[in-house]
N, C-alpha and C positions, 0 to 999 in steps of 0.2 A: 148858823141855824140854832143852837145852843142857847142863844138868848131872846130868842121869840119867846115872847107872853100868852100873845093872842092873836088868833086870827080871826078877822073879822067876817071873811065869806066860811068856804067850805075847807076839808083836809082831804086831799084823793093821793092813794095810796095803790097804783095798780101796777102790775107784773115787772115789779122791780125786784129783779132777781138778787142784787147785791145784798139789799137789805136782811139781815136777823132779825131787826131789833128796831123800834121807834124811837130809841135810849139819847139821840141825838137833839129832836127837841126837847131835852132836859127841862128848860123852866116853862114849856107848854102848860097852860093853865083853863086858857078859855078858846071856843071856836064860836065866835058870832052866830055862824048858819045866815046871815044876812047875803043876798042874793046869788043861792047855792043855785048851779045849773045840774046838778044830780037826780033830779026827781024828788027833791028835798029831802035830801042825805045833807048832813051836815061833816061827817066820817063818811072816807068807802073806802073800805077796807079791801080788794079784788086780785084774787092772784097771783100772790106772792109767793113764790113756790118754797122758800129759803126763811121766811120771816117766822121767829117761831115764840118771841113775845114783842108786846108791846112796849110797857114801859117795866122798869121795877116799881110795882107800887108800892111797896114798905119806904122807899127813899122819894118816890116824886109825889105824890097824893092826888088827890082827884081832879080830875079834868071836867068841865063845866063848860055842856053842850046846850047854850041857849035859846037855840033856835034848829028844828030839822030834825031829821032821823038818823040813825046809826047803821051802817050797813058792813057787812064784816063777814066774807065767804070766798072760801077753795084759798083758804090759805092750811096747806094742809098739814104744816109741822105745828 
């Protein structure tokens, strides 16, 4: 998972307890948003009771959300 670039549909992220951290897709760069079935979320961020950042942005840099919306709630650390 570390060396995904891009995804070309959506990123759904929901009540995955294990998770802290998004730190895994390290080289994550771009998210299409091309034929997201979210309600045109391109990110859904939902539930994650455990997760308490996403990435280190000082080392990864921005993430480029082409297409969709950004959605990110009740993740509450």
């Amino acid at each position: 998972l570390g060396e995904i670039r891009e995804i070309s549909g959506s990123l759904r992220v929901v009540r995955s307890y294990p998770l802290v951290s998004l730190m895994f897709l390290r080289n994550l760069h771009t998210i299409g948003g091309r034929e997201n079935d979210n309600k045109g979320q391109s990110l859904y961020i939902f539930n994650n009771p455990n997760l308490e950042l996403l990435w280190n942005w000082s080392n990864h840099g921005n993430i480029i959300v082409e297409k969709g919306k950004l959605f990110v709630h009740f993740n509450p650390k």
